[in-house]
Steps between C-alpha positions, in 0.01 A plus 500: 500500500456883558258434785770254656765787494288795661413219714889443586567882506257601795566182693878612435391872647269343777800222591759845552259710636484199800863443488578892564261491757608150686860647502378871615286322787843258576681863574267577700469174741141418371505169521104377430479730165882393384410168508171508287682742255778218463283235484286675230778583275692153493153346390432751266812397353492185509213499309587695190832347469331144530242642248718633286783214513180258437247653251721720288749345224847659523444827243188630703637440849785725412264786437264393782840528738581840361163649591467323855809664559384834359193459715740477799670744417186718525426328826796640664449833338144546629565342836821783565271770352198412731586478871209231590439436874814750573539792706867612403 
């Protein structure tokens, strides 16, 4: 179960790391990159809710929810920190 939720918490920092990125590249009318970034983080998604929703009984998909969310939270923390593919 441990390995499931580090697994959970960097796809949750990988899937807002894209997300940050698809909506910095939507700003800035890059359409090719915003589109891969969106598509990327809706399947990313997808998949761990469907995983968790499917695989996990009720008590352990709380906590598996709570760290994919803290994992995005650290997504969008480290994709505002780092300015990737930006010249501001």
């Amino acid at each position: 179960m441990v390995l499931r939720l580090i697994i959970y918490f960097v796809v949750g920092v990988v899937q807002d790391f894209f997300f940050t990125l698809n909506s910095r590249y939507v700003a800035k009318d890059k359409i090719i990159p915003a589109v891969i970034f969106s598509m990327l983080t809706v399947l990313m998604s997808m998949l761990v809710l469907y995983n968790i929703l499917s695989e996990l009984d009720p008590e352990k998909g709380i906590v598996a929810i709570i760290v994919y969310s803290l994992g995005i939270a650290m997504g969008t923390f480290l994709a505002m920190k780092f300015k990737v593919g930006f010249k501001d």
